[in-house]
Structures are given as structure tokens and as C-alpha cells.
SEKOL-923696 format. One record per residue (C-alpha): residue number from 0; chain; x, y, z. Coordinates in steps of 0.25 Angstrom, whole numbers. Layout:
N
<site pos="NUM" unit="A" east="X" north="Y" up="Z"/>
...
END
This chain:
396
<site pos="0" unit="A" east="17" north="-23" up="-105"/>
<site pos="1" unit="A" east="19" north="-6" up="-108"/>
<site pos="2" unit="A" east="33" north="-2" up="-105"/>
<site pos="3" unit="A" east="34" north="11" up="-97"/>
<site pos="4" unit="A" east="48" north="18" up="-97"/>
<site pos="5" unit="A" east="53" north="30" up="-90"/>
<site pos="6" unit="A" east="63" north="41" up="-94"/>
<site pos="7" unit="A" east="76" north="33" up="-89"/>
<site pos="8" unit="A" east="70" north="22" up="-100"/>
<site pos="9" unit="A" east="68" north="11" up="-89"/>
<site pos="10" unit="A" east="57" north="2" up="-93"/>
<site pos="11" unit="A" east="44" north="-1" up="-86"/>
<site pos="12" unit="A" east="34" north="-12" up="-89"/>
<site pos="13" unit="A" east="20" north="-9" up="-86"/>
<site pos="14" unit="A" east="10" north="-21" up="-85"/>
<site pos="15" unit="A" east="3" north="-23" up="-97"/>
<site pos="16" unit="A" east="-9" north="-12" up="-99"/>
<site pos="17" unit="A" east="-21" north="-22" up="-96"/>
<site pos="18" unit="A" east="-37" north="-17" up="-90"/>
<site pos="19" unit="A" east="-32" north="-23" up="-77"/>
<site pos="20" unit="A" east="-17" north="-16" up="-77"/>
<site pos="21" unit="A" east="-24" north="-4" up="-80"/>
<site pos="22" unit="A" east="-34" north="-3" up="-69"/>
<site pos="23" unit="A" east="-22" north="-8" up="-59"/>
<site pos="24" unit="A" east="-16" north="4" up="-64"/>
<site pos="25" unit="A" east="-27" north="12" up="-62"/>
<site pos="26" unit="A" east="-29" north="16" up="-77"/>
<site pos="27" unit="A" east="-41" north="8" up="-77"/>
<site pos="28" unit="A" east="-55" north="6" up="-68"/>
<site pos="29" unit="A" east="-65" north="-4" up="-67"/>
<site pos="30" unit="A" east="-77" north="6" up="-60"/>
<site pos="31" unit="A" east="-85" north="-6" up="-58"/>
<site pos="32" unit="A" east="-74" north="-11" up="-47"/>
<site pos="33" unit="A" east="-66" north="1" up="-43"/>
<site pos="34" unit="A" east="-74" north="11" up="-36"/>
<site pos="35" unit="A" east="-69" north="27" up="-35"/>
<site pos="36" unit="A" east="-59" north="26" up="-46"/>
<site pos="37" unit="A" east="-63" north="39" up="-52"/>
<site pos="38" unit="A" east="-57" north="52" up="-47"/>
<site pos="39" unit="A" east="-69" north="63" up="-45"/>
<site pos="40" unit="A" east="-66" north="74" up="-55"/>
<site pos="41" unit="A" east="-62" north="75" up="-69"/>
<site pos="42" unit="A" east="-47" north="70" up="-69"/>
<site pos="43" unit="A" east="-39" north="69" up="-83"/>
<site pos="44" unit="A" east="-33" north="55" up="-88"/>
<site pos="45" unit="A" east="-20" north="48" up="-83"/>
<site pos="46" unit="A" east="-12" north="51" up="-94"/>
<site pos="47" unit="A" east="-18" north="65" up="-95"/>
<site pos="48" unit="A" east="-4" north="72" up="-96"/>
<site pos="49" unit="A" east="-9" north="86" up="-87"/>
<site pos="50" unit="A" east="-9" north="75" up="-76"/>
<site pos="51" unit="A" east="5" north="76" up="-71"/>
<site pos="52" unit="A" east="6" north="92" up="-72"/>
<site pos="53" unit="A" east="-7" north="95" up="-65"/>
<site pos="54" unit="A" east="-1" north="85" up="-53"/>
<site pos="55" unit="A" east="10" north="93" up="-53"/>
<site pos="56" unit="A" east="2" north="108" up="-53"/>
<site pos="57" unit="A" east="-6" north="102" up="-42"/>
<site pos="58" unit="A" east="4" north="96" up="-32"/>
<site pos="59" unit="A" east="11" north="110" up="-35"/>
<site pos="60" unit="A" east="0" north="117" up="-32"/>
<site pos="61" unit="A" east="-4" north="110" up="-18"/>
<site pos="62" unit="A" east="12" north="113" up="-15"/>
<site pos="63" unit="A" east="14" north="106" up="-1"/>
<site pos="64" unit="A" east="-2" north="105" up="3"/>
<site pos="65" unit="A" east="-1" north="92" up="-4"/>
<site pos="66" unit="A" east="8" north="79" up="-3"/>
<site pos="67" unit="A" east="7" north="68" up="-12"/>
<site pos="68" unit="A" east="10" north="55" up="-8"/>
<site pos="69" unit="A" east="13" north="44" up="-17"/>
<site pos="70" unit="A" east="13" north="28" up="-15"/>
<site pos="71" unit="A" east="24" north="19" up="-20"/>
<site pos="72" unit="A" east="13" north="12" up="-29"/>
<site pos="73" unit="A" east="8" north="24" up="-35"/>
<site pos="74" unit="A" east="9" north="28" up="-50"/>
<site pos="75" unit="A" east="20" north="36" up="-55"/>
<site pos="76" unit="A" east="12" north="46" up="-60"/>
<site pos="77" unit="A" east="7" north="48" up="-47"/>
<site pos="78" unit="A" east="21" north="46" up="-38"/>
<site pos="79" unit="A" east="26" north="58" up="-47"/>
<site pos="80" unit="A" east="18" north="67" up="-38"/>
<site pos="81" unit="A" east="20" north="60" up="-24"/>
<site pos="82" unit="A" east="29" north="69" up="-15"/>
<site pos="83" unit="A" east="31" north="56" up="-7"/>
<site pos="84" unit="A" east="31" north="41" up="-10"/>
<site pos="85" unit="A" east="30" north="30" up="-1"/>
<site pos="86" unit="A" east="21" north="19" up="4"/>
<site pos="87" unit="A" east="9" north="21" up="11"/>
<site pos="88" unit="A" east="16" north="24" up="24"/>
<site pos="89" unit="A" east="26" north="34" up="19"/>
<site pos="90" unit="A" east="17" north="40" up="13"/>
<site pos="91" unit="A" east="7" north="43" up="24"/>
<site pos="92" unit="A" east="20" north="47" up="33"/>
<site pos="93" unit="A" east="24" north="56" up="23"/>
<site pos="94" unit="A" east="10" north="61" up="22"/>
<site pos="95" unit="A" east="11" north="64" up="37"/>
<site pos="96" unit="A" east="23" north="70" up="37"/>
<site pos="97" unit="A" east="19" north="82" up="27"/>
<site pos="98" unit="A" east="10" north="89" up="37"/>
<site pos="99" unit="A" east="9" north="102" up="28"/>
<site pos="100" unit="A" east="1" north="95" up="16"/>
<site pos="101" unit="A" east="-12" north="98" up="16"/>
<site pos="102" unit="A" east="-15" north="86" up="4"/>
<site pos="103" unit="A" east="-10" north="72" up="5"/>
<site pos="104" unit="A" east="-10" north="65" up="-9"/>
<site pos="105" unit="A" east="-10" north="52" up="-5"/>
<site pos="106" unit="A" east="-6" north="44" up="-20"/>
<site pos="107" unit="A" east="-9" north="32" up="-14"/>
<site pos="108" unit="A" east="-19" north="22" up="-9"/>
<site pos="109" unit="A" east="-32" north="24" up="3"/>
<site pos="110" unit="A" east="-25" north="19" up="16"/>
<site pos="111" unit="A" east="-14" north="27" up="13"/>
<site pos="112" unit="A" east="-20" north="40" up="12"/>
<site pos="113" unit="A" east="-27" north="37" up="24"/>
<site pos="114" unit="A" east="-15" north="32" up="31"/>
<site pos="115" unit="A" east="-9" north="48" up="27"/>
<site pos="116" unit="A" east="-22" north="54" up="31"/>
<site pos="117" unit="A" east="-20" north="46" up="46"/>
<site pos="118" unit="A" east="-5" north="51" up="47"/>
<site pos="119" unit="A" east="-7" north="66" up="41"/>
<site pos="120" unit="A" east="-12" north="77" up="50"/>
<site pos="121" unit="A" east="-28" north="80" up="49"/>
<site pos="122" unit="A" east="-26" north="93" up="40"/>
<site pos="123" unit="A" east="-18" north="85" up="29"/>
<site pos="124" unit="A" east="-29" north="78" up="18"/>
<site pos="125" unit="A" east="-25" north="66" up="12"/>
<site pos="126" unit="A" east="-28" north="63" up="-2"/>
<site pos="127" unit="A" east="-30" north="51" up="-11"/>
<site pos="128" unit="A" east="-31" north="54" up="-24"/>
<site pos="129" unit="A" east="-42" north="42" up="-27"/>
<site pos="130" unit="A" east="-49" north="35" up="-17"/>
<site pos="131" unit="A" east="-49" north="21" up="-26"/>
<site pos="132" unit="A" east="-35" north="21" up="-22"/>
<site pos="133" unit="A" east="-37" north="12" up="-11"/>
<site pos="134" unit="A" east="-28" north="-2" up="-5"/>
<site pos="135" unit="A" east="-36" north="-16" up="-8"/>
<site pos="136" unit="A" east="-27" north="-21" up="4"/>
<site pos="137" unit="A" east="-32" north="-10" up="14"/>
<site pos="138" unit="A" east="-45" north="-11" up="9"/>
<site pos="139" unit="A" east="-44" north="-28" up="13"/>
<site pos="140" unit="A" east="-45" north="-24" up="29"/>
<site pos="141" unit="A" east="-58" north="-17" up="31"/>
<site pos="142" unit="A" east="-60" north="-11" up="45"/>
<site pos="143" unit="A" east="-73" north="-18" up="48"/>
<site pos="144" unit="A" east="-65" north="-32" up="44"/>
<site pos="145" unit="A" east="-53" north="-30" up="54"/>
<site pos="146" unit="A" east="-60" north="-25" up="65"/>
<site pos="147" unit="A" east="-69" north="-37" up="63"/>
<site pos="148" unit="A" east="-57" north="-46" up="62"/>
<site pos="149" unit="A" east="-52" north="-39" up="76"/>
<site pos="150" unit="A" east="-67" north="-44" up="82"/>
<site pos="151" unit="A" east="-63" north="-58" up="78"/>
<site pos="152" unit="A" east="-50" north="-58" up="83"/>
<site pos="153" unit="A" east="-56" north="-51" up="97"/>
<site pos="154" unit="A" east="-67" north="-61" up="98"/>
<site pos="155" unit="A" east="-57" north="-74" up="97"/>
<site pos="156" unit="A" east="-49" north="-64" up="108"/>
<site pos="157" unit="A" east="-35" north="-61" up="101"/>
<site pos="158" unit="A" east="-36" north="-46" up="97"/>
<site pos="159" unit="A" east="-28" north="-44" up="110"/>
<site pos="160" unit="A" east="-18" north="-52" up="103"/>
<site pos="161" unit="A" east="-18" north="-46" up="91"/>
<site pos="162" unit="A" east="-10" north="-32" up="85"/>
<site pos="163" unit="A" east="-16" north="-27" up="70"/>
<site pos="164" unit="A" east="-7" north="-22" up="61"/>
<site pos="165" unit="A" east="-11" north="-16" up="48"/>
<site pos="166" unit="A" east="-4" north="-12" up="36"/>
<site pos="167" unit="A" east="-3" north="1" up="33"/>
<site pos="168" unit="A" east="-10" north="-4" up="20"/>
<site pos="169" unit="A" east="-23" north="-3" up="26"/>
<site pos="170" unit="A" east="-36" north="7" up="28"/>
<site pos="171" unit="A" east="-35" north="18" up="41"/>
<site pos="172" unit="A" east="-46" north="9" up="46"/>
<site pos="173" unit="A" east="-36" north="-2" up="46"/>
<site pos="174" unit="A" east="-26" north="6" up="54"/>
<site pos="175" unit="A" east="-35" north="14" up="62"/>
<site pos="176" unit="A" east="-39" north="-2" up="69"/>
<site pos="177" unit="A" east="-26" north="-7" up="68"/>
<site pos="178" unit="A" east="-22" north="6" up="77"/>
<site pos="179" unit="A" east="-35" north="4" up="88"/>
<site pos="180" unit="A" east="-30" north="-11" up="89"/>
<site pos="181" unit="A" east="-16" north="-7" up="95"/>
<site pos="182" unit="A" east="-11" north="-11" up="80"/>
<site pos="183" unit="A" east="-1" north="-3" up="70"/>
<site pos="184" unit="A" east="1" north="-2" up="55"/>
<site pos="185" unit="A" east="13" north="-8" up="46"/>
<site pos="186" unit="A" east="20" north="-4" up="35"/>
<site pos="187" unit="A" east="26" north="-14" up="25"/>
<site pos="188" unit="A" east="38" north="-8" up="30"/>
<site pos="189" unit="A" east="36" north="-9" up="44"/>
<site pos="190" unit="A" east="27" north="-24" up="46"/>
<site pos="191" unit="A" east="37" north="-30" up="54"/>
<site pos="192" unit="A" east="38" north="-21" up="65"/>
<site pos="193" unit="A" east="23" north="-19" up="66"/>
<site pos="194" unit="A" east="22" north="-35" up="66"/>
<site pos="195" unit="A" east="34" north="-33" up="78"/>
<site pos="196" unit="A" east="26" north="-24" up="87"/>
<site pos="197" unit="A" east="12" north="-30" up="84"/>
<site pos="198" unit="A" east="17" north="-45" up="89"/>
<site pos="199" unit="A" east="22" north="-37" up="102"/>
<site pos="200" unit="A" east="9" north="-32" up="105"/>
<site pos="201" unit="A" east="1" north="-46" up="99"/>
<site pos="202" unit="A" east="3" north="-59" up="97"/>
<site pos="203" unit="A" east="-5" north="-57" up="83"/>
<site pos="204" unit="A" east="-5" north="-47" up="73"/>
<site pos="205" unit="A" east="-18" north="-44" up="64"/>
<site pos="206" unit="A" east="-11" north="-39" up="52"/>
<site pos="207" unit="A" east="-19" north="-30" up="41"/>
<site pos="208" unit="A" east="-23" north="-29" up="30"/>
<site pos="209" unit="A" east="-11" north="-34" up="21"/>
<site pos="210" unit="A" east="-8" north="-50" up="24"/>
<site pos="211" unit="A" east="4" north="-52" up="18"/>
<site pos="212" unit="A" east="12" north="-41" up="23"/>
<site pos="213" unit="A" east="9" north="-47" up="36"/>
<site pos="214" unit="A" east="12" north="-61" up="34"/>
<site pos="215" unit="A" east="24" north="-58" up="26"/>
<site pos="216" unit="A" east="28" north="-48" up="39"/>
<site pos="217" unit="A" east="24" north="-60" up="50"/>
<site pos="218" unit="A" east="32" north="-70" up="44"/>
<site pos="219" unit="A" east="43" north="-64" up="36"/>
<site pos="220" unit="A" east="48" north="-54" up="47"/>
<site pos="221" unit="A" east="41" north="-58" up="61"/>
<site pos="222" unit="A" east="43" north="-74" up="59"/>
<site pos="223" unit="A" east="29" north="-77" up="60"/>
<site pos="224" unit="A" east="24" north="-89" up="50"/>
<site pos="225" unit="A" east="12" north="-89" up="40"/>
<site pos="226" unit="A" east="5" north="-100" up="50"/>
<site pos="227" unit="A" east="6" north="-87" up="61"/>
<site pos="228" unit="A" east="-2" north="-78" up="50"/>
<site pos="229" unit="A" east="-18" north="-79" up="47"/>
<site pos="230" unit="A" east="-26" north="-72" up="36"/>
<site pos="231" unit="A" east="-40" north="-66" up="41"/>
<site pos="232" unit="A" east="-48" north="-64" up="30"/>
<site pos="233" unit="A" east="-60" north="-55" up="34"/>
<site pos="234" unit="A" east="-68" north="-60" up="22"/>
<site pos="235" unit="A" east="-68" north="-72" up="31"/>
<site pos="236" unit="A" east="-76" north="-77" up="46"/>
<site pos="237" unit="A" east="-65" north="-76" up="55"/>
<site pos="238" unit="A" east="-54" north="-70" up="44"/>
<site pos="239" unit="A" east="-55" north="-86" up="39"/>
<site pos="240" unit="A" east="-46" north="-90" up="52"/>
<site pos="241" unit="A" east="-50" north="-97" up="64"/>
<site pos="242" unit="A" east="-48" north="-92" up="78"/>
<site pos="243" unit="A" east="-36" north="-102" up="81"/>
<site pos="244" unit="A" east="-29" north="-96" up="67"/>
<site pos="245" unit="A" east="-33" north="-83" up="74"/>
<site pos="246" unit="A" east="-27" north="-86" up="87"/>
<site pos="247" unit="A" east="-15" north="-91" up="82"/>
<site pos="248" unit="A" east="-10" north="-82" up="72"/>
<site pos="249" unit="A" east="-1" north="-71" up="74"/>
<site pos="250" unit="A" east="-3" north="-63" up="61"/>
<site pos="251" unit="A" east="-17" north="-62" up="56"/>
<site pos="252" unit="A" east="-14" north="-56" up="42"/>
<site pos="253" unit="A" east="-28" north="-48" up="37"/>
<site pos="254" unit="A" east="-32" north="-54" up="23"/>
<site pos="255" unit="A" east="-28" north="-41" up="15"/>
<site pos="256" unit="A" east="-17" north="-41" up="4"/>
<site pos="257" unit="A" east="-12" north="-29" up="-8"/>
<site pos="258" unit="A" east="-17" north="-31" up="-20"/>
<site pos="259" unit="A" east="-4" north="-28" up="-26"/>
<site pos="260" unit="A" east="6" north="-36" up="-18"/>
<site pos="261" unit="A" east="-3" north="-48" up="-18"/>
<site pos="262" unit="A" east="-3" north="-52" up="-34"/>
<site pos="263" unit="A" east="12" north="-54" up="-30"/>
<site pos="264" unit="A" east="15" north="-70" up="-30"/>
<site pos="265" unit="A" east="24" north="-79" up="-29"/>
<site pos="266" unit="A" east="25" north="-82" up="-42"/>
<site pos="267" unit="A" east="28" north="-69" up="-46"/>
<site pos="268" unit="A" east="40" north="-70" up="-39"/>
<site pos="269" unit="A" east="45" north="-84" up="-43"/>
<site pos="270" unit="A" east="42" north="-77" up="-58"/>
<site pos="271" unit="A" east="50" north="-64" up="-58"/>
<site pos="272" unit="A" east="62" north="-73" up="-53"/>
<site pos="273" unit="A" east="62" north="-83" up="-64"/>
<site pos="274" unit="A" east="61" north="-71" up="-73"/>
<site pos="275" unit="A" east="71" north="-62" up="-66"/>
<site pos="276" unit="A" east="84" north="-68" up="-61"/>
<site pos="277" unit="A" east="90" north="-62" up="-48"/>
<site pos="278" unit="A" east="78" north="-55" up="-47"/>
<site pos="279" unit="A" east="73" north="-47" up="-32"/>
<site pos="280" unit="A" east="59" north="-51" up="-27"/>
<site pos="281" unit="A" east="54" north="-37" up="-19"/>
<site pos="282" unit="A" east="42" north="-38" up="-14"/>
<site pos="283" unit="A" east="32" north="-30" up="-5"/>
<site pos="284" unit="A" east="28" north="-37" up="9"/>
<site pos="285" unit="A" east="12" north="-37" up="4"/>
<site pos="286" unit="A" east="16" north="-48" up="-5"/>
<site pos="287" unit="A" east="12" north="-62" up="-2"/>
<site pos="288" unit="A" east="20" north="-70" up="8"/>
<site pos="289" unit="A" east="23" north="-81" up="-2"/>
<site pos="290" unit="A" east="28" north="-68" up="-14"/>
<site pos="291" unit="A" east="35" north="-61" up="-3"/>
<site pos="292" unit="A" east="44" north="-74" up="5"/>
<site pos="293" unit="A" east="47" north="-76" up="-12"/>
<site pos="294" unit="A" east="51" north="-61" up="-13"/>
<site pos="295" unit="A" east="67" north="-57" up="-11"/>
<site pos="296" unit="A" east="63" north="-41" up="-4"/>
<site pos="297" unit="A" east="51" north="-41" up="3"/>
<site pos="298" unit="A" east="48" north="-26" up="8"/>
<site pos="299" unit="A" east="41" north="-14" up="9"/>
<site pos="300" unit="A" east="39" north="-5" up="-3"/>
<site pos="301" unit="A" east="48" north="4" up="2"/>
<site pos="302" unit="A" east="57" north="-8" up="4"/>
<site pos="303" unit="A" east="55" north="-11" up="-10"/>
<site pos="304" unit="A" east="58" north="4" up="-16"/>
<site pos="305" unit="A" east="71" north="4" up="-6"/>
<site pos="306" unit="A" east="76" north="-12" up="-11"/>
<site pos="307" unit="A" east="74" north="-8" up="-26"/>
<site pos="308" unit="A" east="82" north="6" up="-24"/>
<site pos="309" unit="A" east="92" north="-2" up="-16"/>
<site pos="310" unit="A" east="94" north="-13" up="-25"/>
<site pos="311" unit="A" east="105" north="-14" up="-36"/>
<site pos="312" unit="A" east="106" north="-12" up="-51"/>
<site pos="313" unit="A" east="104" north="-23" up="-61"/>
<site pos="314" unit="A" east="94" north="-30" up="-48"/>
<site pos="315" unit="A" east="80" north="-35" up="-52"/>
<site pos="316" unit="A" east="68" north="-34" up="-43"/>
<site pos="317" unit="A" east="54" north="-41" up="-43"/>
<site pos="318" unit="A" east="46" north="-30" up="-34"/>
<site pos="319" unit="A" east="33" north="-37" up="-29"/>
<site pos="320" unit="A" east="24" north="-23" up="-25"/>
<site pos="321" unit="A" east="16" north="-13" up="-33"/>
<site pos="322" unit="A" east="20" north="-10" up="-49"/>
<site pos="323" unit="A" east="21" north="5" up="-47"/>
<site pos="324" unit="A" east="31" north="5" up="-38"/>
<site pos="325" unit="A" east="39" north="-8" up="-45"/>
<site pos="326" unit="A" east="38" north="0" up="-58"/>
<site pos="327" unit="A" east="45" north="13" up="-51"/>
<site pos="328" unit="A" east="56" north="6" up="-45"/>
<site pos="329" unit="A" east="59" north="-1" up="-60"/>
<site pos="330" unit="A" east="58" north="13" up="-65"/>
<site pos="331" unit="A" east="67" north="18" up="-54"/>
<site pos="332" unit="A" east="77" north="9" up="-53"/>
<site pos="333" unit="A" east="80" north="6" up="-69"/>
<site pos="334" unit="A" east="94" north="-2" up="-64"/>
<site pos="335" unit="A" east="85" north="-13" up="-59"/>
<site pos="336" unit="A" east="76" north="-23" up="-62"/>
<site pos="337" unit="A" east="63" north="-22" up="-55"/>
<site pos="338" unit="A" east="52" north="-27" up="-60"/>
<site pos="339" unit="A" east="37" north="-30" up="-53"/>
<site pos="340" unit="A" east="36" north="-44" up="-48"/>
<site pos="341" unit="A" east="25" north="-48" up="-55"/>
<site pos="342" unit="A" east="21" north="-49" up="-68"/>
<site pos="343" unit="A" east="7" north="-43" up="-66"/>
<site pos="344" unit="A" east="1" north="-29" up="-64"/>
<site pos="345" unit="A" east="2" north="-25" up="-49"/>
<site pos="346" unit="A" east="0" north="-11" up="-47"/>
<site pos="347" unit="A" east="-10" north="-6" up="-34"/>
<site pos="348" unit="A" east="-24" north="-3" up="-43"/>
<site pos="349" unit="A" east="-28" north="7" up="-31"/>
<site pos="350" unit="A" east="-14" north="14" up="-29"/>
<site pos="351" unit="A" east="-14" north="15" up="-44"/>
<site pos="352" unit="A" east="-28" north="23" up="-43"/>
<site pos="353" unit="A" east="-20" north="37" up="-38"/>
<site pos="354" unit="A" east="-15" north="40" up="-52"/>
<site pos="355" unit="A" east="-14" north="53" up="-56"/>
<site pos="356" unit="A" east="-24" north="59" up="-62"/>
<site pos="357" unit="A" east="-30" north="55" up="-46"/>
<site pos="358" unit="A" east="-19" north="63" up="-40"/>
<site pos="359" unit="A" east="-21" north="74" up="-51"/>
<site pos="360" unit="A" east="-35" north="74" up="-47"/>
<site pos="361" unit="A" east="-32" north="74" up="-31"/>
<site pos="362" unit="A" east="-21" north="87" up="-33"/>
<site pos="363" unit="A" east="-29" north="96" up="-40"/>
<site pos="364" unit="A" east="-42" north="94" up="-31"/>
<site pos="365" unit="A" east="-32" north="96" up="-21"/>
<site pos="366" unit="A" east="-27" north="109" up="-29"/>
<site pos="367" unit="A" east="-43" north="114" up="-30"/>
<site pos="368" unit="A" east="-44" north="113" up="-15"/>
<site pos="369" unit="A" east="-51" north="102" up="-15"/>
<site pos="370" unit="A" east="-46" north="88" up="-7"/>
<site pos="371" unit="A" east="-51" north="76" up="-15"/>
<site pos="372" unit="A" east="-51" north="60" up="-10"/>
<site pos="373" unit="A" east="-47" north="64" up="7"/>
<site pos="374" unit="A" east="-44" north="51" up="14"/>
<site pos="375" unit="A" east="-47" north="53" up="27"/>
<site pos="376" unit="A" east="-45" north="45" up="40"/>
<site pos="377" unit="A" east="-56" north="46" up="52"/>
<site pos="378" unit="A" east="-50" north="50" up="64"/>
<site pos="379" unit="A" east="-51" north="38" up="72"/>
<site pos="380" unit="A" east="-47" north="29" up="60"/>
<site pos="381" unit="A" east="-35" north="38" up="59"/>
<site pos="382" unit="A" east="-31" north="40" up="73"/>
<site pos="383" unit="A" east="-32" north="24" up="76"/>
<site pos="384" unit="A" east="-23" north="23" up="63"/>
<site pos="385" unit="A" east="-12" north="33" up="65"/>
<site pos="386" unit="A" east="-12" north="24" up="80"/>
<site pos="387" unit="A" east="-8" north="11" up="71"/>
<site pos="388" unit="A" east="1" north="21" up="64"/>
<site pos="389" unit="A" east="7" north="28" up="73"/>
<site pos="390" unit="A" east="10" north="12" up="79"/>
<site pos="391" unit="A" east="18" north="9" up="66"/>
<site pos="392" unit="A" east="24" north="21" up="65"/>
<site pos="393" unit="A" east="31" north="17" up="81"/>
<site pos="394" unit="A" east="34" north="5" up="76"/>
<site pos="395" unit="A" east="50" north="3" up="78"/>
END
């Protein structure tokens, strides 16, 4: 283990310094696996100390053309820069609500700075400083694999029965179906109300791309069982379900989960409480239902920044989401124990991948006139999106 610590003298562990730490990290590749890693250009080495100043002389000197965004999960070296942090809705809201920058610096992952580039108005650009900074969970729900899923459900004659409901964790193409098929987007946040005002327009709910969020939604907040849940694995004929386990399910849970908020078990709950008397289990809602019925706080990761700023001095807290963020809040709040629920590395590879010389990289093209890495939305894609949206967005 290396210990970090900051100028107040609170202690961080970081996870031992292994080949595989360190490409979760980002400080390492594997070009035989990871494709468009690279950044085009010469950029200088991450612990090239120019790095922070030319940040700081580029930001100054795009002024109010550009507004940087920064993802709870990101690096610290990269949030330093953000003028606003947030999770992947916050964010693009925020994005939206800055008409007058010309750049969007999206420090984040794929469907979220498409999700900005569908809420921001058409003369705004968004950015991502590298395009390897995608989402394995959004990328599990390919358009052609739902809308051949939706054919299924037609042919045995219950998609008249049935609302989608994405996460907002998934690609425009996700969202832009969800919104022509009378369907809305979620937030981690806001699940239960989408669930609410599906099931009043459907007696079944296709729910994508993340399962566990909605399973641990249906039977946790609506009072559904697991027996009223199916998983459709699109890797299998017919999702792997028969058409009576289709006609009699009310929640047919897509078979996508995060990386990150998967390797949580139950064991790694049962193990910090034997080691950590009195301790709090806190816990993201992507976590698996058996981690998350085991867990004392269940919520959001806003939920989980406002419980541990709300919590009081001398209280220990277990937090079951990704290591960047649990490491700030240790650093943050010095007065309580928090530490990572498991004992393993957990940080988000492809989040990790916008580091900063990437966002160097992306500001000073930006500074030269030029607009590197544009994520872009078609306009039907994007018009059927901002439909799903503009549903939650209603949403009481």
C-alpha cells in the first residue's frame, strides 16, 4: 500500500502499485486490448510539472468561451479545473444552463457528453478530452440488440404493454428509442418516480441497460418481488426467457451492470463489519441486490456526498461506489472514518482515462482555434432523446 497525505496531514491509503492498479488507473495500457488510448499530438508526461500551470493559462485564456465539467469519479488533478462537479445529469444541466460557452469540456465519460451535447443549444460544442473514456455499462445495450428485443416482445403481442425506461447511463441511441416508444430516462436519484409513472402507462416495464438498479428499485421501493423481475440476455435466443416468463413479468431488467459497483459482494460487507465495529454500510443502488439489502444507506451519489457531510464526528463509514470519490470524502471529512468497502482496487478504468495531460491536450487545441474530440448527436437521435428527457425532467 503507498500512503498519500495532504497538507492538513490526513492520511490516504492507495492500493498497492500492481501492472493491473495501474492500468485501472490509467497510468498504464495494454494496446493489444484498449483501442484509442493515445492522444493525437505530442503531450508531455503526467507528472510533468508545466502540466497544472499551462491548465490554468489555458482555461484563463478561453475566459467564459469554455466551461469545464467535472464527474464525481474523476481525478483530483482533473476536478482542480472543473467549474462544476456533479453526476452525469448535473452536469449536462449545468452544461445547458451556460448558454454563452462556446466550449463544453465534458471531464467525464461518452453518454454523458453526449447527453450535454442533446441538452445544450446547437452553437455550443461539447468536448471529451479522450474518446477511450467510454461506460462498459452503456456500451452493454446496443441499439440493434434492444430494438431486436422490442420485435420479440411485439411478435408474442406485449409491447402495447410495456413502457422502456433507461438509465440515464446509457448511449443517445438508448435514449433516443426509449423516447419514440413513449418511454423516459431515470436517474439514480429519481428511479422510483420513473418506475411510478411507467406502471401507470404499462403493466410491464423494460428497464435498461443497468439490472440492478432496477431490481433493487422494483422490489426495494415499488414492492414488487424478484419472482416479478426477468433478466433478457441478448446474447441469448429469446433473452434466455420463455414467452410465459415474458408474459408474466412486470419488470424485465436488461442484462447490463457497472463494472465498478459490481465487484461489490456480500462478503465485502460481512468483512468490513467484523473488522469495523458500529461501522455504516453506504452504498450505491447499481450494487447487487444481495450487497445492497446487506448495506445500512442505499442512495445516489449525491445521496452518498450529502449522508457523509451530514454524518457526525468519530462515525465510521464503509462506502460501496467508486474509489475517487470515497478517497475525497476520507480526505475531506479528516473527523471520520471512511473507508472503501472493499479491500480491492475499484476505480472506473475508462473515467480514469480523462487525466490531465488529456485535458491539457484538449484546452490548448481549444486555445489554438482548433476543437479536438466533438461529440456529437444526429438530429433525430437527439430530438427523440431530449423527448425521453424532457419526460423525466416532468417527472413530479
Amino acid at each position: 500500500m503507498v500512503h498519500a497525505c495532504d497538507d492538513r496531514g490526513v492520511t490516504w491509503a492507495e492500493p498497492s502499485s500492481t501492472a493491473t492498479a495501474l492500468l485501472l488507473l490509467g497510468r498504464g495500457t495494454d494496446p493489444d486490448t484498449e483501442k484509442g488510448v493515445e492522444c493525437p499530438g505530442d503531450l508531455p508526461a503526467p507528472s510533468d510539472p508545466d502540466l497544472v500551470e499551462r491548465a490554468a493559462r489555458a482555461k484563463a485564456a478561453l475566459g467564459d468561451r469554455v466551461f469545464v465539467l467535472g464527474h464525481h469519479y474523476q481525478r483530483d488533478e482533473v476536478i482542480q479545473f472543473a467549474d462544476v462537479t456533479g453526476d452525469s445529469f448535473k452536469l449536462a444541466r449545468e452544461a445547458a444552463a451556460r448558454p454563452d460557452a462556446e466550449y463544453i469540456v465534458f471531464c467525464g465519460v461518452h453518454f454523458m457528453a453526449e447527453s450535454a451535447d442533446i441538452l445544450t443549444s446547437a452553437t455550443q460544442r461539447v468536448v471529451l478530452p479522450d474518446l477511450a473514456a467510454g461506460c462498459s455499462m452503456a456500451d452493454m445495450a446496443a441499439l440493434v440488440q434492444v430494438e431486436k428485443a422490442w420485435e420479440h416482445f411485439t411478435r408474442l403481442g406485449i409491447a402495447g404493454d410495456v413502457v422502456p425506461v433507461t438509465y440515464m447511463n446509457s448511449t443517445a441511441d438508448i435514449k433516443g428509442f426509449v423516447g419514440r416508444n413513449d418511454g423516459v430516462v431515470c436517474t439514480s436519484s429519481n428511479a422510483e418516480t420513473a418506475l411510478k409513472w411507467s406502471f401507470e402507462r404499462g403493466s410491464k416495464v423494460f428497464f435498461l441497460p443497468d439490472q440492478h438498479l432496477g431490481r433493487n428499485t422494483a422490489v426495494l421501493k415499488m414492492g414488487l418481488t424478484l419472482q416479478d423481475c426477468v433478466l433478457y440476455d441478448p446474447h441469448k435466443p429469446g433473452g434466455g426467457l420463455t414467452d410465459q416468463q415474458l408474459r408474466d413479468a412486470k419488470m424485465i431488467l436488461w442484462r447490463g451492470h457497472c463494472s465498478v459497483h459490481g465487484r461489490f459482494t456480500l462478503d465485502s460487507v460481512e468483512d468490513v463489519r467484523a473488522r469495523v465495529p458500529g461501522v455504516n454500510v453506504l452504498v450505491h443502488p447499481e450494487c447487487k441486490h444481495e450487497v445492497v439489502t446487506a448495506a445500512d444507506h442505499v442512495g445516489s451519489t449525491e445521496y452518498i456526498i450529502r449522508m457523509i457531510e451530514a454524518a457526525p464526528t468519530g462515525s465510521a463509514w464503509a462506502v460501496g461506489t467508486e474509489l475517487n470519490l470515497v478517497r475525497r470524502l476520507a480526505l475531506a471529512h479528516p473527523d471520520k472514518q471512511i473507508m472503501f468497502l472493499d479491500r480491492n482496487v475499484c476505480y472506473c478504468s475508462t473515467m480514469n482515462r480523462i487525466d490531465l495531460p488529456h485535458l491539457v491536450w484538449a484546452l490548448e487545441e481549444l486555445v489554438a482555434g482548433r476543437v479536438p474530440n466533438e461529440i456529437t448527436v444526429d438530429a433525430d437521435t437527439a430530438h427523440y432523446a431530449r423527448v425521453a428527457l424532457d419526460r423525466m425532467l416532468a417527472l413530479p
